[in-house]
Structure formats: C-alpha cells, structure tokens
SERO-588271 format. One record per residue (C-alpha): x, y, z; residue number from 0. Coordinates in nm, 2 decimals. Last residue first. Layout:
BEGIN
PT xx yy zz n
PT X Y Z NUM
...
END
This chain:
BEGIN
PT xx yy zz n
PT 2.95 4.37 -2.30 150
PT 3.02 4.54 -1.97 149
PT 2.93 4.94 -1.95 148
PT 3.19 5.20 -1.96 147
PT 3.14 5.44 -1.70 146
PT 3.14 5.84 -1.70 145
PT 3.11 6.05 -1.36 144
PT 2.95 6.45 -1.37 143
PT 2.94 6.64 -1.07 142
PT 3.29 6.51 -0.96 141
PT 3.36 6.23 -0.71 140
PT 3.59 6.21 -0.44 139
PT 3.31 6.23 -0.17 138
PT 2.97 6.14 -0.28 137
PT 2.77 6.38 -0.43 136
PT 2.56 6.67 -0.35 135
PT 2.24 6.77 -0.50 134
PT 2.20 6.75 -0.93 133
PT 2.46 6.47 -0.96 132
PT 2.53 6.39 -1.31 131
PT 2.58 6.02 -1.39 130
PT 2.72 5.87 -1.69 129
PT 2.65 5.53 -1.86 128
PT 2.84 5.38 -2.13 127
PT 2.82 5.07 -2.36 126
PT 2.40 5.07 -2.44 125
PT 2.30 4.73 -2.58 124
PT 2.21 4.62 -2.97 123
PT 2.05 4.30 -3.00 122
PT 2.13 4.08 -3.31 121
PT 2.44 4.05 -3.17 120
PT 2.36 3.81 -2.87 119
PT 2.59 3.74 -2.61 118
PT 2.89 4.01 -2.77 117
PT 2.59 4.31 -2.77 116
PT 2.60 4.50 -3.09 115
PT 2.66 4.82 -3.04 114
PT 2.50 5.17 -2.89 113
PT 2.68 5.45 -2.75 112
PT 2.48 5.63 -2.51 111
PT 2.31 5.57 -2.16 110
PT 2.23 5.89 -1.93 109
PT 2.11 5.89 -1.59 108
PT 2.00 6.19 -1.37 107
PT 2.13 6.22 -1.07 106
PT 2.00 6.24 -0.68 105
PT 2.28 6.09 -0.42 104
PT 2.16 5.83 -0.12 103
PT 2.41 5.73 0.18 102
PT 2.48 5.39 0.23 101
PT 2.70 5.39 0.53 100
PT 2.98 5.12 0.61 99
PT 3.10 4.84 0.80 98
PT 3.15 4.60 0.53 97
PT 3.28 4.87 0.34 96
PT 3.59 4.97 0.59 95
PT 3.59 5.30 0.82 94
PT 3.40 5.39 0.60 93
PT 3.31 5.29 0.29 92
PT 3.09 5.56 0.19 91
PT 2.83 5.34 0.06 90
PT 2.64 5.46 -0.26 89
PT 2.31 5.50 -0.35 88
PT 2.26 5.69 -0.69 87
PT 1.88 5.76 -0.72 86
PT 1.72 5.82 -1.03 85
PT 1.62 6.07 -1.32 84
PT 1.63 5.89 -1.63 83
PT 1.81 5.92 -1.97 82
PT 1.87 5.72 -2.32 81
PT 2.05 5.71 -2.59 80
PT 2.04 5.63 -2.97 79
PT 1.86 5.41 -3.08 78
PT 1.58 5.55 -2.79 77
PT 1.48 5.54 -2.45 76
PT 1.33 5.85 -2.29 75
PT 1.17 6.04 -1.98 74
PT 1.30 5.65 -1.77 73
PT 1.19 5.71 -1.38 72
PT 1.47 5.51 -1.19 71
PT 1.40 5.48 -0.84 70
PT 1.72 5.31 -0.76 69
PT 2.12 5.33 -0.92 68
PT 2.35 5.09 -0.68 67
PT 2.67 5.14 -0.54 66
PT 2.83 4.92 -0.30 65
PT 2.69 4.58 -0.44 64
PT 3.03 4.45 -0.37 63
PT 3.13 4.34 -0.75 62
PT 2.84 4.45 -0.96 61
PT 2.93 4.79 -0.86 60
PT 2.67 4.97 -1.10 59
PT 2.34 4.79 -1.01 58
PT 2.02 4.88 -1.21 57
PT 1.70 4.95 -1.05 56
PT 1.36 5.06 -1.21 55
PT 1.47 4.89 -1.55 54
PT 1.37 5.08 -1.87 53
PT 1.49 4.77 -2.10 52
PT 1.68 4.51 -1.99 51
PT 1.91 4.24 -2.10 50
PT 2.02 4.00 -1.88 49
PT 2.42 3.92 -1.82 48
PT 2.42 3.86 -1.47 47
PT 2.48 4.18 -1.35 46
PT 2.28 4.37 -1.59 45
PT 2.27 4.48 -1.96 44
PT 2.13 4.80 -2.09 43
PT 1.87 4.72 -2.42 42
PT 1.93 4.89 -2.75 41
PT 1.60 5.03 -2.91 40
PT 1.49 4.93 -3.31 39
PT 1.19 4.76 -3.09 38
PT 1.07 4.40 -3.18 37
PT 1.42 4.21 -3.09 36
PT 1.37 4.38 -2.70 35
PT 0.97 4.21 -2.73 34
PT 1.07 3.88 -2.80 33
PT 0.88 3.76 -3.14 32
PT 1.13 3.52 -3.32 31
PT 1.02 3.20 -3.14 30
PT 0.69 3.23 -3.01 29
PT 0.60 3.45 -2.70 28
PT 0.58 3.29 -2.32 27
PT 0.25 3.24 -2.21 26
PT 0.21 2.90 -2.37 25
PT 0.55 2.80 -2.28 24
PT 0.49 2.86 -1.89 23
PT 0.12 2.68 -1.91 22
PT 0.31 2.43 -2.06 21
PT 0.60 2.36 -1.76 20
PT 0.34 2.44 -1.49 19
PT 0.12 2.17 -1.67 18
PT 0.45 1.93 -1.67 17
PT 0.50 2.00 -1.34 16
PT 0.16 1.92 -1.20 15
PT 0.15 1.58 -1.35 14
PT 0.50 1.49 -1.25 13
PT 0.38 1.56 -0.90 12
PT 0.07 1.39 -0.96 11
PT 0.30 1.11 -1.08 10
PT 0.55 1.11 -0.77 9
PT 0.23 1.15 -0.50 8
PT 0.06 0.82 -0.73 7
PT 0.39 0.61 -0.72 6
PT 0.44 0.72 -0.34 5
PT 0.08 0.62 -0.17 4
PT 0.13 0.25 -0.42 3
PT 0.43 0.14 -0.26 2
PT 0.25 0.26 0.13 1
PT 0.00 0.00 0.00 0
END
C-alpha cells in the first residue's frame, strides 16, 4: 500500500509539473517575437548578463553591491540614448565597506553608445553610462562621472 501512496504523489507531481512547464511555454511569445528584438532600441545589460529595458533599479558595482542606481523614472529610450532621473546610493566605505554607510545621491542617468551586444548581436545594448549629480555627491567624485558598461 505505502508502494502504491508514493507512485501516485510522484505522478501527480510529475503531473503538476509538466502543466506548470506548458502553461509557462504557452505564455511565453513564439520564437522570433521577444519584445527587445521587436523595438529598433538597444537594451542595458545587468549583473548577470540580462538584458533590460527601462529597469527601475540597475546595479553599477556588480562586485560589492556598494553602489546601486534606484528609483529610476525613464523620460526617454531611444537608438540612440537614453536618460532617467534616479537615485545613486552609494556606501561611503567607511571606516571599511563592510562596515559602512549607504548614503543616497540624486542624478539623472544617461546611456549612449549603442553596439551590438557580444551574447547576442542581433541585440544592440548601451556601452556607457554617466551620472550627473544635481544635489551633492559622494566624496571624491565630480558632478559629472562616465562608466563603460560590460559587454
């Protein structure tokens, strides 16, 4: 009997995995039609090598996690560039990282330069990012900071 209880829990479980699994597919768009390949617009890529477009949050020190942009409100994103108002929060590292502040910076985002992304070049992705602090800044940095962005 007890035989029997664990062949049927295993097949219902099988059962209800497989629907997950086609309900997933179903919902998913066919081949050929992902939304980033049906807009001319580049994509940013993340941490983990996703592409994005218009995210809310986007990490800059992929690293340590030490400075993060937050709050990002997107006024355009086109083949050419893009730009945000946001939230920079950095930590001040002091007296050591582990043990520091996170203290929050206003900017407004840019993304420029365009190419083909090295994962996937049929999908164009943003390679530099700036920031320009409208209301104080972190120590050390100027107004306006520049970063290349990871292919």
């Amino acid at each position: 009997m007890r035989i029997h209880t664990v062949r049927t829990a295993v097949a219902l479980g099988a059962v209800a995995l497989l629907a997950a699994a086609m309900g997933t597919a179903s919902a998913a768009p066919p081949a050929g039609q992902d939304p980033e390949r049906q807009t001319a617009h580049p994509v940013i890529v993340d941490c983990v090598w996703h592409a994005q477009v218009r995210p809310a949050d986007f990490m800059l020190a992929c690293g340590d996690g030490n400075s993060r942009l937050s709050s990002l409100h997107w006024t355009h994103w086109d083949p050419g560039s893009a730009t945000a108002s946001g939230i920079n929060v950095v930590n001040d590292c002091n007296p050591y990282c582990a043990a520091g502040t996170f203290h929050s910076y206003p900017v407004v985002v840019r993304l420029d330069r365009p190419e083909p992304w090295k994962k996937d070049p049929q999908l164009r992705h943003y390679t530099q990012l700036s920031l320009v602090y409208t209301d104080g800044r972190p120590d050390g940095f100027r107004r306006v900071v520049t970063y290349p962005l990871w292919d």
